[in-house]
C-alpha positions in Angstrom: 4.0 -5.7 -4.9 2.4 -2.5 -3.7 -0.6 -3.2 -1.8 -3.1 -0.8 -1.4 -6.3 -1.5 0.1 -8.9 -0.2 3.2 -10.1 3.1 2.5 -13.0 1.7 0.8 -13.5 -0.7 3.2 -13.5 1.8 6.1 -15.8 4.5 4.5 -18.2 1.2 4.1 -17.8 0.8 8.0 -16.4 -2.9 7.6 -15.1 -4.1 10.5 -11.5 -3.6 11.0 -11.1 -7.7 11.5 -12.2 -8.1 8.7 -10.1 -5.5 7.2 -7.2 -7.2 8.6 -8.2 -10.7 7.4 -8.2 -9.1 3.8 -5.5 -7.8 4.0 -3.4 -10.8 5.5 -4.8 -12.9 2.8 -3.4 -10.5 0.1 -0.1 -10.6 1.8 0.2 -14.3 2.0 -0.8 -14.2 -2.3 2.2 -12.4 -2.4 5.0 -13.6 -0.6 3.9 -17.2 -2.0 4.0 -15.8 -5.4 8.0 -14.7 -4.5 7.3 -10.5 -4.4 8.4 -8.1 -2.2 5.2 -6.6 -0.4 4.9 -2.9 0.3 2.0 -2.6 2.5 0.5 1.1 1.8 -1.3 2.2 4.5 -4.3 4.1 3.7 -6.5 6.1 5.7 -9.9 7.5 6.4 -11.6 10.8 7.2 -11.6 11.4 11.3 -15.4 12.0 11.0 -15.6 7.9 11.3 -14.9 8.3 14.9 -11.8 8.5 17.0 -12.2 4.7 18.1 -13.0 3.4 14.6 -10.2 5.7 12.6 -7.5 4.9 15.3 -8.2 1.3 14.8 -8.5 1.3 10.8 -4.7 2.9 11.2 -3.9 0.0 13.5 -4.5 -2.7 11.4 -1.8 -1.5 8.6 0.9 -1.0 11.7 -0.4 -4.3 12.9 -0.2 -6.3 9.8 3.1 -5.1 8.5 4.6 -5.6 12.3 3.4 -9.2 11.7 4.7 -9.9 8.3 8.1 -7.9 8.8 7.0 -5.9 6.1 7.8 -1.9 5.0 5.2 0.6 5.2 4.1 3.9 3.8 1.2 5.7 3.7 -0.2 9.3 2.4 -3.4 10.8 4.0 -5.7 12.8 1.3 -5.9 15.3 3.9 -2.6 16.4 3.2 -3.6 17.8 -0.2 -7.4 17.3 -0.2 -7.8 20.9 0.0 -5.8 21.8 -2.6 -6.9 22.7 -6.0 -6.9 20.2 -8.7 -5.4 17.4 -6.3 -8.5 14.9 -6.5 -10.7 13.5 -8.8 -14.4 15.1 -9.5 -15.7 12.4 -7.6 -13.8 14.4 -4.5 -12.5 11.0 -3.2 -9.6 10.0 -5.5 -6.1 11.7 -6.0 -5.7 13.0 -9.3 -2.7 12.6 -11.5 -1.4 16.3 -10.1 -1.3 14.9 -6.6 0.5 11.6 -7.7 4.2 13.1 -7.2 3.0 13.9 -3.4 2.0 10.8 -3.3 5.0 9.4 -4.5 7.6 11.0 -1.7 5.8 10.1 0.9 6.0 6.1 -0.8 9.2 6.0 -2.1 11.6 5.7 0.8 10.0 2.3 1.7 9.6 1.5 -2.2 12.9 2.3 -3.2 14.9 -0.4 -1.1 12.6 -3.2 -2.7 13.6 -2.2 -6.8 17.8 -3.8 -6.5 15.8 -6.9 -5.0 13.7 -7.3 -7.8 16.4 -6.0 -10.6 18.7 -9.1 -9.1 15.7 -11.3 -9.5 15.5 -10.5 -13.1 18.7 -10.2 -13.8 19.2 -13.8 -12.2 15.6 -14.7 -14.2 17.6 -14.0 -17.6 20.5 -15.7 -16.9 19.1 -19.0 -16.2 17.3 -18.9 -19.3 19.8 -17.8 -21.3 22.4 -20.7 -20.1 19.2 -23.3 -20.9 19.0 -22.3 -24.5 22.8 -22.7 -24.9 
């Protein structure tokens, strides 16, 4: 499971407790439901503050040091500025900037794919030998 949440939370100024309380509760969904969590760390404008954007960051380092968990993240200022990269609404990535997006995720992603190939692979074969 990939999760990706914040930035909307932190250009709405929520507090960064509650931030983390969000995102702890996500977490626990997921490692009850058996996945394998990603935590993708994302990330504000500096223009929030140093305080406030040092703390937003925080919160990802903090919840994934808690829950043992890997962790990537992308900042849009790494390609904000180039053309074509976001959405109109100037917010979003845009398909172009999805393969930057996806080498800066995929060294933590890849080592969670064999896990979850053994899972289904393990998945099949249990139902397979009950229908036999």
């Amino acid at each position: 499971m990939i999760l990706a949440l914040g930035a909307n939370d932190g250009l709405q100024g929520q507090s960064t407790a509650q931030l983390e309380k969000n995102l702890q509760s996500m977490v626990d969904l997921g490692k009850r439901s058996g996945a394998k969590v990603l935590l993708l760390a994302s990330d504000i404008p500096p223009n929030y503050g140093v305080r406030y954007h040092s703390a937003f960051a925080q919160v990802f380092v903090d919840v994934a040091h808690k829950n043992k968990l890997p962790k990537a993240g992308f900042s849009i200022q790494e390609f904000a500025l180039q053309a074509g990269m976001l959405q109109a609404d100037g917010l979003h990535p845009s398909a172009a900037a999805q393969p930057q997006i996806l080498q800066r995720v995929w060294p933590a992603l890849r080592p969670l794919l064999p896990a979850l190939k053994k899972r289904k692979a393990a998945s099949k074969s249990t139902h397979a030998g009950g229908a036999a």
